[in-house]
Backbone as ProteinMPNN parsed JSONL, in Angstrom:
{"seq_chain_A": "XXXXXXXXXXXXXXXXXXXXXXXXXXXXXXXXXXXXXXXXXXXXXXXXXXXXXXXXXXXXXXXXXXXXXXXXXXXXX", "coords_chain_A": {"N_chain_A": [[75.227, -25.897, -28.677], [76.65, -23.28, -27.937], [74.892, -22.3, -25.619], [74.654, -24.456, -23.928], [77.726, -24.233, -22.873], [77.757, -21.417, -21.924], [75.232, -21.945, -19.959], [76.427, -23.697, -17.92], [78.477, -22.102, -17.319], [76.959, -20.278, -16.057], [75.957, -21.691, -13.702], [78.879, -22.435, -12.51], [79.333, -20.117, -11.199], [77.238, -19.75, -10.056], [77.694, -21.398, -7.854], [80.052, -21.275, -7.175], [79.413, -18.499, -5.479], [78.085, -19.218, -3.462], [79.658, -20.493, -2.274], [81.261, -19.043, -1.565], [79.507, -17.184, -0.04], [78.955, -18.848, 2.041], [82.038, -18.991, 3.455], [82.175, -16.872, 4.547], [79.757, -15.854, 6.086], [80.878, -17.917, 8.019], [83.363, -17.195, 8.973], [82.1, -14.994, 10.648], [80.664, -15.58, 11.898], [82.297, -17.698, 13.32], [84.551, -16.272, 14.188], [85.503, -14.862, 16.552], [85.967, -16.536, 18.354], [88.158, -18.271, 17.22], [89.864, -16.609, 16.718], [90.669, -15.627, 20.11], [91.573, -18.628, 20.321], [93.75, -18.404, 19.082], [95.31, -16.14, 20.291], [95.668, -17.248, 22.712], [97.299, -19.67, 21.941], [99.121, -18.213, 21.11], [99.944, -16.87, 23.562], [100.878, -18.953, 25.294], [103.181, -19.733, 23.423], [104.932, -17.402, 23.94], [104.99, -17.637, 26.391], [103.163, -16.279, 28.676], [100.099, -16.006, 30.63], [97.461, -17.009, 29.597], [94.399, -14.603, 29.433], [90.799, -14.619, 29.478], [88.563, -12.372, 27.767], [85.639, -10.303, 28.196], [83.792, -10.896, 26.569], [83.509, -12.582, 23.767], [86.693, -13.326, 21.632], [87.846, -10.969, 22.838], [90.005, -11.802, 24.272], [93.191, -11.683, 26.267], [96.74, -11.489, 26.306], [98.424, -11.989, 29.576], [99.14, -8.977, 30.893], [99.542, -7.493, 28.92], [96.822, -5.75, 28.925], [96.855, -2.851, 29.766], [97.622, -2.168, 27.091], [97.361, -0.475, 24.006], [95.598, -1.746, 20.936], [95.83, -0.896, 17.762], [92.935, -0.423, 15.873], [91.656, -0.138, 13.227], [88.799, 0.464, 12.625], [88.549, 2.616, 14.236], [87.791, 6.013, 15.059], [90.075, 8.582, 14.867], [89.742, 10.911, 15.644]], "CA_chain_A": [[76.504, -26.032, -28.009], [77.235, -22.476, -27.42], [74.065, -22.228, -24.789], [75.093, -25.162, -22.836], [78.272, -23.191, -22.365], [76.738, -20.825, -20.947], [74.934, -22.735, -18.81], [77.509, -24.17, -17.318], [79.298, -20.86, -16.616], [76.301, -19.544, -14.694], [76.306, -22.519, -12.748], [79.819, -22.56, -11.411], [79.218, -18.817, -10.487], [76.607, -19.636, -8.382], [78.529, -22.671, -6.705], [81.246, -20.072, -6.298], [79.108, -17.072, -4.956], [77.302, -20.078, -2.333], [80.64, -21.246, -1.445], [81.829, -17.696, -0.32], [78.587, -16.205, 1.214], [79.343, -19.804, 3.501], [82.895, -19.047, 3.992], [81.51, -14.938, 4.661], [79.325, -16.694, 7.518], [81.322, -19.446, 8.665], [83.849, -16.411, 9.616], [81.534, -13.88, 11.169], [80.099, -16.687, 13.482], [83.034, -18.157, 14.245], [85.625, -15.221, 14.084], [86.067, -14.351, 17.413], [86.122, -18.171, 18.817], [89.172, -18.707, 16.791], [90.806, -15.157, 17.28], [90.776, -16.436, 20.56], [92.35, -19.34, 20.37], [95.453, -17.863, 18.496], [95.685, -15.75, 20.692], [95.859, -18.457, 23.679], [98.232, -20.396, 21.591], [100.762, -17.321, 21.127], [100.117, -16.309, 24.596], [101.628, -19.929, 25.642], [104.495, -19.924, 22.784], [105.868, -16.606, 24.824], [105.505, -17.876, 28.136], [102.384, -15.311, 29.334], [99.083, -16.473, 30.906], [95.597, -16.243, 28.531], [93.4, -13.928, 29.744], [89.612, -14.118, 28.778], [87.696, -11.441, 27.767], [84.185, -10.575, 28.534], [83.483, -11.166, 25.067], [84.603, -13.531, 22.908], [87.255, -12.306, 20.919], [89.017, -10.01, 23.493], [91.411, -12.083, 24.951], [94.72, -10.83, 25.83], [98.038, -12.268, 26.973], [98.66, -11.195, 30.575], [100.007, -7.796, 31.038], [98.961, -6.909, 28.02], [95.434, -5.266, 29.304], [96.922, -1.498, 29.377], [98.165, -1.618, 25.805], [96.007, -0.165, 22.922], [96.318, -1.693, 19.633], [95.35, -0.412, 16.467], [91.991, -0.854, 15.338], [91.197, 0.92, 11.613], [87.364, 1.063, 12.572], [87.972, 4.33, 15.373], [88.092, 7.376, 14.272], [91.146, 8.995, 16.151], [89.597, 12.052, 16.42]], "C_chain_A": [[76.846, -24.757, -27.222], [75.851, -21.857, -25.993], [74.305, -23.387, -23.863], [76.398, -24.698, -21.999], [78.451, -22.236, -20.945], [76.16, -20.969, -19.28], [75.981, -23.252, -17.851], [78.456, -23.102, -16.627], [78.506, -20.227, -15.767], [76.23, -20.69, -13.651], [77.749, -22.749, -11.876], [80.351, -21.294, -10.745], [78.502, -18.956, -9.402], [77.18, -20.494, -7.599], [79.638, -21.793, -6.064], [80.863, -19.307, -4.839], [78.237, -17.916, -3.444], [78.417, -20.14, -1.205], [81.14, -19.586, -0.74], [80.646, -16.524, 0.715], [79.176, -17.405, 2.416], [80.447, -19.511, 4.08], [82.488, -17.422, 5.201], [80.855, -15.366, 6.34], [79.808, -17.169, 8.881], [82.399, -18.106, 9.785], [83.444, -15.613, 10.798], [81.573, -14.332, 12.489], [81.286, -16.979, 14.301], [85.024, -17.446, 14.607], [86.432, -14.812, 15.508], [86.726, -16.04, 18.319], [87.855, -18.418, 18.085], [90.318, -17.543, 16.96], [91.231, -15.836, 18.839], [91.66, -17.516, 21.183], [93.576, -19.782, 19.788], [96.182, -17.571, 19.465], [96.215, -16.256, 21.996], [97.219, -19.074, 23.415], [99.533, -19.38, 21.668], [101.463, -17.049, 22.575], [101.175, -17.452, 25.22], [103.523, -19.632, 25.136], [105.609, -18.506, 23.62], [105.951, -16.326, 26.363], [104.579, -16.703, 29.184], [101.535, -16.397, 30.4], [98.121, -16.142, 30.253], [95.023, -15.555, 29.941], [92.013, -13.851, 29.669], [89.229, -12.887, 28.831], [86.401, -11.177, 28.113], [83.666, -10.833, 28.098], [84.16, -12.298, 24.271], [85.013, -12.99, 21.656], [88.498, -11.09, 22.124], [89.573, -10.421, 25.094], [92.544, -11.546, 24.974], [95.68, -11.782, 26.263], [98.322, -11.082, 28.629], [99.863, -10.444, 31.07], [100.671, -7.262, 29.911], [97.676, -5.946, 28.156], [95.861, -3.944, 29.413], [97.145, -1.208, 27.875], [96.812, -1.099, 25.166], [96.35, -0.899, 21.833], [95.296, -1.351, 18.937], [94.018, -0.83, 15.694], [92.037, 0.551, 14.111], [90.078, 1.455, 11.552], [87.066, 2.325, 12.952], [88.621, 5.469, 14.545], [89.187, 8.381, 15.049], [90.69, 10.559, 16.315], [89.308, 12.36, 17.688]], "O_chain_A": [[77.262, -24.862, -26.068], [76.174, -20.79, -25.472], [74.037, -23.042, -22.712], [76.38, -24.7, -20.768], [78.901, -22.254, -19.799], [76.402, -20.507, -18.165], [75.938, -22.697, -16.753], [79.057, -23.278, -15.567], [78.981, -19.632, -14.8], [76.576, -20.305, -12.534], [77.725, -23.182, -10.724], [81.343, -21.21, -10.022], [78.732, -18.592, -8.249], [77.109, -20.208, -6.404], [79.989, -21.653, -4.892], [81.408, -19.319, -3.735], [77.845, -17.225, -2.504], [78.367, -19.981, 0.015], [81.278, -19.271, 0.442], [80.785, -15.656, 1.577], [79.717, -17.049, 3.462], [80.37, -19.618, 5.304], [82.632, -17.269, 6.414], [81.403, -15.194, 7.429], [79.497, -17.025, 10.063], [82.273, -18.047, 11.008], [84.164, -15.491, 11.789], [82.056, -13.964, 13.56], [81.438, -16.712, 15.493], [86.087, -17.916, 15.011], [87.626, -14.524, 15.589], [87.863, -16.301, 18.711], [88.68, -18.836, 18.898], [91.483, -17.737, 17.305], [92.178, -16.621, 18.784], [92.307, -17.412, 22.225], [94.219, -20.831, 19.837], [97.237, -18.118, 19.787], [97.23, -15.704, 22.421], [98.126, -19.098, 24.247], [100.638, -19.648, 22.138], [102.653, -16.988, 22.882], [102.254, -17.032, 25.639], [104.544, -19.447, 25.798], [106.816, -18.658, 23.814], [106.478, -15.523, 27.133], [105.067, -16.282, 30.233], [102.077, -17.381, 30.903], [97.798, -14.954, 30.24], [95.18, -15.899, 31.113], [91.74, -12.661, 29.831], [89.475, -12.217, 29.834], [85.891, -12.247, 28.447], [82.637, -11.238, 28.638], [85.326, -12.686, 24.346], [84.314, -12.425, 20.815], [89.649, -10.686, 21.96], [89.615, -9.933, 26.223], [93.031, -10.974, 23.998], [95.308, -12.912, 26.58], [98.377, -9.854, 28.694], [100.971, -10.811, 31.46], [101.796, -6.776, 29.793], [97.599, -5.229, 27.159], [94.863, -3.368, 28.979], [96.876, -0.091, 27.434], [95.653, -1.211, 25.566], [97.551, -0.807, 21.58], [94.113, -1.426, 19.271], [94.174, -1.678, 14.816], [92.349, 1.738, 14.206], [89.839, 2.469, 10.898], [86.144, 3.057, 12.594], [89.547, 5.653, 13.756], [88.701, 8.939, 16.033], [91.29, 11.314, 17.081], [89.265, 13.537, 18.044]]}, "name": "protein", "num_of_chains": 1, "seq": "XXXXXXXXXXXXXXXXXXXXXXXXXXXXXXXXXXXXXXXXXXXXXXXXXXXXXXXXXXXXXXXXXXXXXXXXXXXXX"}
């Protein structure tokens, strides 16, 4: 009894640890695609024009393109 248990507990670890490398993925891939198309949608709700980027992912709302915002990755030195 107490080895089936067990069993059973390493099994819904790995179903776990599957299900979040996929979500881990599913993000990476499709991270900027949906960034994106937030940012599209907000740009509407306050009455701008979208912008594309050259990239996907760095869209702006227009007359927005001088601002900076805050990234955590740069090093402000």
């Amino acid at each position: 009894m107490l080895n089936r248990k067990g069993q059973t507990l390493v099994e819904y670890v790995l179903i776990i640890s599957l299900v979040t490398v996929l979500a881990i993925a599913a993000v990476r891939i499709f991270g900027g695609y949906l960034k994106d198309k937030v940012t599209e949608m907000s740009c509407q709700m306050i009455g701008k024009n979208y912008v594309a980027g050259k990239k996907v992912g760095e869209g702006y709302c227009e007359g927005d393109e001088d601002k900076e915002f805050a990234d955590i990755t740069k090093d402000k030195n």
